[in-house]
MARVEX-883119 format. One record per residue: residue in three letters; x, y, z of N, C-alpha, C in turn. Coordinates in steps of 0.05 Angstrom, whole numbers, always signed. Example, Ala and Ser with C-alpha at 12.3 -4.5 7.8 and 13.67 -1.06 7.14 Angstrom:
<nodes>
NODE,Ala,+264,-114,+156,+246,-90,+156,+264,-66,+156
NODE,Ser,+257,-45,+142,+273,-21,+143,+258,+1,+157
</nodes>
This chain:
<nodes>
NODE,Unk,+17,-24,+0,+0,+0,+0,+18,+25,+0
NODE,Unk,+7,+43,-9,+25,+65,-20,+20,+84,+2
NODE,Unk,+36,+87,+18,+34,+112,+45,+21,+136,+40
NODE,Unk,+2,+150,+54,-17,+173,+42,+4,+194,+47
NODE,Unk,+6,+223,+45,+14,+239,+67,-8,+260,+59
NODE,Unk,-17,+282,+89,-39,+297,+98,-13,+333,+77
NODE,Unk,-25,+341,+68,-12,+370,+52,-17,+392,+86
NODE,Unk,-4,+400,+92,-3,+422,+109,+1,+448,+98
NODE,Unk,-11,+474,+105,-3,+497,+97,+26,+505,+106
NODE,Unk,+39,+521,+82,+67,+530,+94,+66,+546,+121
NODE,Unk,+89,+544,+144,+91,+559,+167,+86,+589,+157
NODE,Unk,+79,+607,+178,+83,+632,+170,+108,+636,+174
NODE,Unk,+118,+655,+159,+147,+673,+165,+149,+685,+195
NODE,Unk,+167,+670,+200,+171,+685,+238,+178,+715,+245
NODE,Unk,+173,+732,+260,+175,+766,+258,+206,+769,+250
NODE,Unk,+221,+743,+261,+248,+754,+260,+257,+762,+223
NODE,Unk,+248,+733,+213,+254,+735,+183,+243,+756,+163
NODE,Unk,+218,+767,+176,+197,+791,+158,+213,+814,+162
NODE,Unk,+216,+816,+132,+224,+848,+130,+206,+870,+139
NODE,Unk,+225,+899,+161,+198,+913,+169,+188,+937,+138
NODE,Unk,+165,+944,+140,+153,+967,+118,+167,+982,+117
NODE,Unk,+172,+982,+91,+189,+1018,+76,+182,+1037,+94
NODE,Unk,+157,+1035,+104,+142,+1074,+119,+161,+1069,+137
NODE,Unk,+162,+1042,+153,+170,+1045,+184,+199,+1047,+178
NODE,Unk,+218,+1033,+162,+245,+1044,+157,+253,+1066,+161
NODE,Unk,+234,+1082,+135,+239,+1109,+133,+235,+1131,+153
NODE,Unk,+211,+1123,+171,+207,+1138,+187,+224,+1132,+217
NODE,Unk,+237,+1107,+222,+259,+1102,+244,+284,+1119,+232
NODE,Unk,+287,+1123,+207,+310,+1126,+206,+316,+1157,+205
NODE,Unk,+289,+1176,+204,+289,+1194,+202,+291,+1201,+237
NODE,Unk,+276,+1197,+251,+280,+1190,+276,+302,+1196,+286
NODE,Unk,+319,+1178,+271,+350,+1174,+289,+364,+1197,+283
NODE,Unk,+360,+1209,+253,+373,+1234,+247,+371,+1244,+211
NODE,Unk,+391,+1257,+204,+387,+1261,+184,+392,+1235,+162
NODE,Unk,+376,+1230,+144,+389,+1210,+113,+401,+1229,+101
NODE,Unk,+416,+1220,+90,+431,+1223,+60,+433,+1209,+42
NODE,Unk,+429,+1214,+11,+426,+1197,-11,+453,+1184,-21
NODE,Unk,+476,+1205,-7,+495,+1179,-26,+495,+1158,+1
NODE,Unk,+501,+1158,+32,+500,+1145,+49,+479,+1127,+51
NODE,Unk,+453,+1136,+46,+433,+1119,+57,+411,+1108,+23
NODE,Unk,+421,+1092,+10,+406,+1103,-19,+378,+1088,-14
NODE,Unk,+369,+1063,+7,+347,+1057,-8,+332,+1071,+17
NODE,Unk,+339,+1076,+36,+321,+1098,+58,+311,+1116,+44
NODE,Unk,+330,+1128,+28,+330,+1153,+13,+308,+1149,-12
NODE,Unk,+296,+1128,-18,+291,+1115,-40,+249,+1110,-23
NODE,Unk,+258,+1099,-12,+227,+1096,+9,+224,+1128,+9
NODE,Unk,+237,+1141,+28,+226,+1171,+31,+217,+1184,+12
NODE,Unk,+226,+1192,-15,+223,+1200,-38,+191,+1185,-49
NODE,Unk,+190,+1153,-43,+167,+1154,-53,+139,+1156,-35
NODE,Unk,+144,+1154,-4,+128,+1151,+10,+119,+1187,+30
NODE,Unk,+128,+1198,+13,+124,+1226,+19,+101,+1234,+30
NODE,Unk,+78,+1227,+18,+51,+1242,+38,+45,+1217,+62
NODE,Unk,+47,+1202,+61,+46,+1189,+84,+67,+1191,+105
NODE,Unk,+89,+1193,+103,+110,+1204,+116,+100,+1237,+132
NODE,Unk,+95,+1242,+114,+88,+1277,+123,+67,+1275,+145
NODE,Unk,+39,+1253,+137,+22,+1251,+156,+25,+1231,+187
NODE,Unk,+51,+1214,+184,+60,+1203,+201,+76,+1216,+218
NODE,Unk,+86,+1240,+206,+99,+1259,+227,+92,+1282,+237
NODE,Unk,+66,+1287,+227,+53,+1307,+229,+36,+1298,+258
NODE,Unk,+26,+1279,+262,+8,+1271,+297,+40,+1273,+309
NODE,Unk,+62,+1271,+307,+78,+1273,+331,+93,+1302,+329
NODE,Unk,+75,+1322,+309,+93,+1351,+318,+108,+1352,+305
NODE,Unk,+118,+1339,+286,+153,+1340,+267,+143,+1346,+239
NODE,Unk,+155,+1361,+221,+154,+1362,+196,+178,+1361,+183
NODE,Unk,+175,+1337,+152,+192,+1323,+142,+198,+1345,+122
NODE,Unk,+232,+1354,+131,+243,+1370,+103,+262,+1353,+94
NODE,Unk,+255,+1353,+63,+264,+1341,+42,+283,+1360,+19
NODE,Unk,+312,+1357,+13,+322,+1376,-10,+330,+1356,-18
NODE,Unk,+315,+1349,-49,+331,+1334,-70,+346,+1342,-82
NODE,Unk,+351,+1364,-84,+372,+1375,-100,+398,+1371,-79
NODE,Unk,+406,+1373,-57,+426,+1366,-38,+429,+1341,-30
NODE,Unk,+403,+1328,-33,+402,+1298,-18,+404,+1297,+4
NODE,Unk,+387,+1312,+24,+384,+1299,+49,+351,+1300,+57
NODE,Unk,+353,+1291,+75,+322,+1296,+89,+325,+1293,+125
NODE,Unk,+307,+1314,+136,+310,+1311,+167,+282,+1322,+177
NODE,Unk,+288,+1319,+198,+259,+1315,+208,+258,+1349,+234
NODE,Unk,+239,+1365,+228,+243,+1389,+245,+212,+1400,+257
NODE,Unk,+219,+1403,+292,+198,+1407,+299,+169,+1424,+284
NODE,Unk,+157,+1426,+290,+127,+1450,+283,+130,+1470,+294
NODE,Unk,+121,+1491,+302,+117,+1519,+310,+102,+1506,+336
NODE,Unk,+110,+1512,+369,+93,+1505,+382,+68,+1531,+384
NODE,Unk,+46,+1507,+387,+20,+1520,+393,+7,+1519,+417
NODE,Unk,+22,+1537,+425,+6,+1546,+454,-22,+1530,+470
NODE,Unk,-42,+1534,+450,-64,+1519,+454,-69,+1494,+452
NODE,Unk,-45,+1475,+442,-48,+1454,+446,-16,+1436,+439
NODE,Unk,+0,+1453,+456,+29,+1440,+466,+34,+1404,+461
NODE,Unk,+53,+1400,+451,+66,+1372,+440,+93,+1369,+453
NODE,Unk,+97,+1357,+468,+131,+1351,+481,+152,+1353,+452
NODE,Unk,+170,+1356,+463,+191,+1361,+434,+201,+1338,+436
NODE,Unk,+199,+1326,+411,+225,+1302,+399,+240,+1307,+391
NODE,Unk,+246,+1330,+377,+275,+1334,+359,+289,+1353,+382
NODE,Unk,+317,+1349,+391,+323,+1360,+419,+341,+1380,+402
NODE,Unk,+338,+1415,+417,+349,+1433,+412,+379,+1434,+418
NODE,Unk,+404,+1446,+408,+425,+1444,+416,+429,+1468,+425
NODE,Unk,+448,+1477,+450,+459,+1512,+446,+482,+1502,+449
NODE,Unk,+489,+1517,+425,+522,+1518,+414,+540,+1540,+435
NODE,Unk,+553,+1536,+428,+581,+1552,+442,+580,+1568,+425
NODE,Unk,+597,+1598,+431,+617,+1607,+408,+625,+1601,+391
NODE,Unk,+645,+1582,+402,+666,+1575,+379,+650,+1554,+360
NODE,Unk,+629,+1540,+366,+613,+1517,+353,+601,+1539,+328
NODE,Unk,+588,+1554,+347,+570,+1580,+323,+592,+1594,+306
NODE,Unk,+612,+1597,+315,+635,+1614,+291,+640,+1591,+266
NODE,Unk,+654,+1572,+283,+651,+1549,+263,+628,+1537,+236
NODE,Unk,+613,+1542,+250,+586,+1540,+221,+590,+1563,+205
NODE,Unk,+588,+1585,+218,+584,+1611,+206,+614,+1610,+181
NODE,Unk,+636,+1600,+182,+654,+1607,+172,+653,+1580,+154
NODE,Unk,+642,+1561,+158,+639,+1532,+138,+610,+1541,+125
NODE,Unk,+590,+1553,+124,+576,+1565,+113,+583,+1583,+94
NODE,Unk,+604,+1601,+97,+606,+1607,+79,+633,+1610,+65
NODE,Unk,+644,+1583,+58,+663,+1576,+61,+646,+1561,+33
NODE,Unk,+623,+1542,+38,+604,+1524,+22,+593,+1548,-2
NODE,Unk,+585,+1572,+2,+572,+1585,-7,+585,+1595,-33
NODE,Unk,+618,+1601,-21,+636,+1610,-38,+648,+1593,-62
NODE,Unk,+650,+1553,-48,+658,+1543,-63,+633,+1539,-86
NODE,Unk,+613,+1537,-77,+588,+1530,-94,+590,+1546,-118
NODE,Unk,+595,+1584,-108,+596,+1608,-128,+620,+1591,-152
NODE,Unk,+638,+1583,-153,+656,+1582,-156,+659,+1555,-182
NODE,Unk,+660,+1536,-165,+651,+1508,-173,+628,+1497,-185
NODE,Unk,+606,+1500,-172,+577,+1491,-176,+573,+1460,-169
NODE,Unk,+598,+1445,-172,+593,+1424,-159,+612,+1398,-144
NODE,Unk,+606,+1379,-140,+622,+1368,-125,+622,+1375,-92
NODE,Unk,+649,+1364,-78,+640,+1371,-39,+667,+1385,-30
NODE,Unk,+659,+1398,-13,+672,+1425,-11,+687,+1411,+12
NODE,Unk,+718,+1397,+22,+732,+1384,+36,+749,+1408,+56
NODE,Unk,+750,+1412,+75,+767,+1419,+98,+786,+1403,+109
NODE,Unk,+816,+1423,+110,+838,+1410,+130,+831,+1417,+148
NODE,Unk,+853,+1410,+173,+854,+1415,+204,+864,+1441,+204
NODE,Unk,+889,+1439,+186,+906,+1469,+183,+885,+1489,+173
NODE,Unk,+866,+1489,+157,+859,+1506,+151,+830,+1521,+169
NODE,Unk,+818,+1506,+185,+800,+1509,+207,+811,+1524,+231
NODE,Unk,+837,+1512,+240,+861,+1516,+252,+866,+1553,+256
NODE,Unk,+872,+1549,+226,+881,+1577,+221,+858,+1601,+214
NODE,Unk,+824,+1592,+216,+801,+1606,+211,+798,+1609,+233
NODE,Unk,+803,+1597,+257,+789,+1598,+279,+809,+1613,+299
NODE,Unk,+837,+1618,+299,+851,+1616,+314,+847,+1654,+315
NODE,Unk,+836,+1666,+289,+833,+1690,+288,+819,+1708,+308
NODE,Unk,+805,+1692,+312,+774,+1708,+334,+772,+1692,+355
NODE,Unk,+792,+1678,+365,+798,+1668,+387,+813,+1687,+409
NODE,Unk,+801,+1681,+433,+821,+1710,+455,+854,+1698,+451
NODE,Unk,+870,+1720,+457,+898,+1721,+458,+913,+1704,+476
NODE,Unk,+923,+1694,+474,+938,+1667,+482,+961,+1659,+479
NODE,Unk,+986,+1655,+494,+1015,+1652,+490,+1013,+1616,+492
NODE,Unk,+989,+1608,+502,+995,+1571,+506,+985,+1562,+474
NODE,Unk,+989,+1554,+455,+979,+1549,+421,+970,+1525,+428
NODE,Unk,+978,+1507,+440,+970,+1487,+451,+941,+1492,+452
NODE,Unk,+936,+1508,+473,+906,+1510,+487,+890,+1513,+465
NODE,Unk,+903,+1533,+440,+881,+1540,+432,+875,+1517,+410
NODE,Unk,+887,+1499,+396,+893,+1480,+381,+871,+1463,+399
NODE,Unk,+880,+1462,+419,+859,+1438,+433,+832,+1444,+432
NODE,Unk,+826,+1471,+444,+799,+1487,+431,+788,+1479,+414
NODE,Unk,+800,+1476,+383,+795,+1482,+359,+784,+1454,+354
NODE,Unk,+807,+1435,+360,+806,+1405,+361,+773,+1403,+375
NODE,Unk,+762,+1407,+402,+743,+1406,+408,+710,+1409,+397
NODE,Unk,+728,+1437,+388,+696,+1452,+367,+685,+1438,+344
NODE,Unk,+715,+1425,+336,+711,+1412,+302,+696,+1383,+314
NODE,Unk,+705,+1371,+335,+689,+1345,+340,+658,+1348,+349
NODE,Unk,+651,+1376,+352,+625,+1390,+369,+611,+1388,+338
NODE,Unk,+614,+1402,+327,+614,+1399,+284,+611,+1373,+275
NODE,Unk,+626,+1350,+280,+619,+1324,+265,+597,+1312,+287
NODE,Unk,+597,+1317,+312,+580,+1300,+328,+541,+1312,+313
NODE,Unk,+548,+1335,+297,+525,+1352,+302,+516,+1342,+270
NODE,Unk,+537,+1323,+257,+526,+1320,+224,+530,+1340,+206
NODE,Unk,+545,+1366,+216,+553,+1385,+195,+586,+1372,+183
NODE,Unk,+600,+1353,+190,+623,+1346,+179,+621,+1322,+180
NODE,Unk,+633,+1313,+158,+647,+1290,+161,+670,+1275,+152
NODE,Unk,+683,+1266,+167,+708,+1253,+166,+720,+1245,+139
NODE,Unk,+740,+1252,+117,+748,+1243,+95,+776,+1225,+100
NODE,Unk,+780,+1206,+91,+803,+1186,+99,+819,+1197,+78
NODE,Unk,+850,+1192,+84,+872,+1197,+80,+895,+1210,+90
NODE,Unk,+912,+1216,+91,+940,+1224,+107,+936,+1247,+126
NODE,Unk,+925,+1273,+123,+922,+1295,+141,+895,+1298,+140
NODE,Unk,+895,+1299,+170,+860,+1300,+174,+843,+1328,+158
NODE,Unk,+821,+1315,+149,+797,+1325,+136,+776,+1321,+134
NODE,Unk,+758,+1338,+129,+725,+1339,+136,+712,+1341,+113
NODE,Unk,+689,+1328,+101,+673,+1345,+87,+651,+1359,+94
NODE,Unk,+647,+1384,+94,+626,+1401,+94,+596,+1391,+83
NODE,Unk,+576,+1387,+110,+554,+1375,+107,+546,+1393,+88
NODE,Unk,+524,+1378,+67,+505,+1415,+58,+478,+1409,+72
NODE,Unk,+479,+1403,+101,+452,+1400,+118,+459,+1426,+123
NODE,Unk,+491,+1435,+117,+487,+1462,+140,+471,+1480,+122
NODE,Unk,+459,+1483,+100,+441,+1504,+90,+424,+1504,+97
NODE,Unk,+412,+1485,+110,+392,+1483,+123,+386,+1500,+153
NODE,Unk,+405,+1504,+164,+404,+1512,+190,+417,+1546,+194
NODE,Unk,+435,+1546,+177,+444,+1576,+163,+433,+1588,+143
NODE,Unk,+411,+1602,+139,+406,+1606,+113,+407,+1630,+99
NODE,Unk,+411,+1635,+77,+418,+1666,+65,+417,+1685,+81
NODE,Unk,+386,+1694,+96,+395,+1710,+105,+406,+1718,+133
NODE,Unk,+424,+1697,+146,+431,+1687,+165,+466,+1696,+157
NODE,Unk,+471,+1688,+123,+493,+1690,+118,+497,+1715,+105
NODE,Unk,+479,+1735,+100,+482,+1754,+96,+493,+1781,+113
NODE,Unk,+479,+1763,+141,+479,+1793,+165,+512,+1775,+175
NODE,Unk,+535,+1761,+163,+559,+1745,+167,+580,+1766,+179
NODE,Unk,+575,+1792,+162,+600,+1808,+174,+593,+1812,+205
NODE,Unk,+569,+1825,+200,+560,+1838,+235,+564,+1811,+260
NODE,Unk,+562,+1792,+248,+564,+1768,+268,+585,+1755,+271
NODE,Unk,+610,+1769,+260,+636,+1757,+263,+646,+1776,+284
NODE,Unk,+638,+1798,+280,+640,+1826,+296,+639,+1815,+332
NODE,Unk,+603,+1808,+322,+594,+1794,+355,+601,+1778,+367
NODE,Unk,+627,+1752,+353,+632,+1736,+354,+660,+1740,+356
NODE,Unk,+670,+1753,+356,+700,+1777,+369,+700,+1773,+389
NODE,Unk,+672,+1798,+395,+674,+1806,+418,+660,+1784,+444
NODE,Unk,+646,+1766,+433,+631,+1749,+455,+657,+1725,+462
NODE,Unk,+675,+1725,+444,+706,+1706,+446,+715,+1719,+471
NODE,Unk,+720,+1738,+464,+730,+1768,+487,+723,+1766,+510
NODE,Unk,+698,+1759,+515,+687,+1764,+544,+666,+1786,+540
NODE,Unk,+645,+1786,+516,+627,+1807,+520,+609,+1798,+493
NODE,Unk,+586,+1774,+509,+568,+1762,+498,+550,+1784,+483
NODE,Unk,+547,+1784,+456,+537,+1804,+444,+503,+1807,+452
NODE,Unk,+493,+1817,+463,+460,+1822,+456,+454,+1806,+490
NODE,Unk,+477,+1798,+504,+471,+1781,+523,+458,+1752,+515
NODE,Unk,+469,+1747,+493,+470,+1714,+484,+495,+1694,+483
NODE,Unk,+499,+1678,+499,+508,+1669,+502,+516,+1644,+473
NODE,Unk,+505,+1635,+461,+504,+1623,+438,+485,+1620,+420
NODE,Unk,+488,+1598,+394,+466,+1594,+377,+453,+1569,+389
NODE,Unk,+437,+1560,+367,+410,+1531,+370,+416,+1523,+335
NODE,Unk,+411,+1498,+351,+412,+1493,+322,+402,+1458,+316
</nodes>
């Protein structure tokens, strides 16, 4: 006699093996911080197509999704709070230092100039040359040491923040995020002289306007 056998339905796929949904990718990953398209291409790839759902997924938690395709990034930035009906913040504010805020201000337009110039490609920074931008509007100092270490500090305050990042090869270098247009913007870089001015004098010991730093 020829042995029967009973046909069973296939197991389901266990949670571990299921891939999770493009939305929820996209939207964890926005979460965590900024995407970038050459870094992150198929995040970058969900976001691009899942746009109004994205927008309405971040919109009940207070955040709105800015997107520049032309730069390739996307990040996620609080709403305007409304008084009348207040939302805890998820996206956490930073206050910069001085030297953190001089530092953008001078890689801002540092980006602006190579852009005028170039039009394309990524605008790369040495140590020496940060070094020697920053060492200007720094208070007076016989220890170079100190102020080198400073500098060293501010530039790691810059990559922790996603405006730089690290380029490999022999003397250290950065590339200039272009998130930072996002957070500097024309006319931010326009009023540049008067705020190098303030940024003298707040190095100095004489916080301009009684501000202590930027947000960002």
């Amino acid at each position: 006699m020829t042995p029967t056998t009973t046909a069973h339905p296939p197991a389901p796929a266990s949670a571990a093996s299921a891939e999770p949904a493009p939305l929820s990718v996209a939207a964890v990953a926005l979460m965590k911080g900024v995407v970038y398209r050459d870094t992150h291409e198929q995040i970058w790839q969900h976001i691009l197509t899942l746009q109004p759902r994205l927008r309405d997924h971040m919109d009940v938690l207070g955040l709105t999704v800015v997107i520049d395709e032309a730069e390739g990034y996307a990040f996620l930035r609080s709403k305007p709070e409304d008084p009348d009906a207040p939302i805890p913040r998820l996206v956490p504010r930073h206050r910069l230092s001085f030297s953190v805020s001089l530092l953008l201000a001078l890689l801002r337009k540092a980006l602006a100039e190579f852009d005028a110039t170039s039009g394309e490609g990524r605008l790369v920074v040495t140590r020496e040359r940060l070094v020697d931008d920053l060492r200007v509007f720094l208070a007076d100092s016989t220890n170079e040491a100190k102020i080198v270490d400073q500098i060293d500090r501010t530039i790691a305050k810059a990559v922790e923040l996603g405006f730089l990042r690290s380029v490999s090869g022999g003397s250290p270098a950065w590339e200039v995020r272009r998130i930072l247009k996002a957070f500097v913007d024309a006319q931010w870089l326009g009023e540049f002289d008067a705020r190098l001015r303030d940024y003298a004098a707040a190095l100095a010991g004489e916080a301009p306007d009684g501000e202590p730093g930027g947000k960002a």
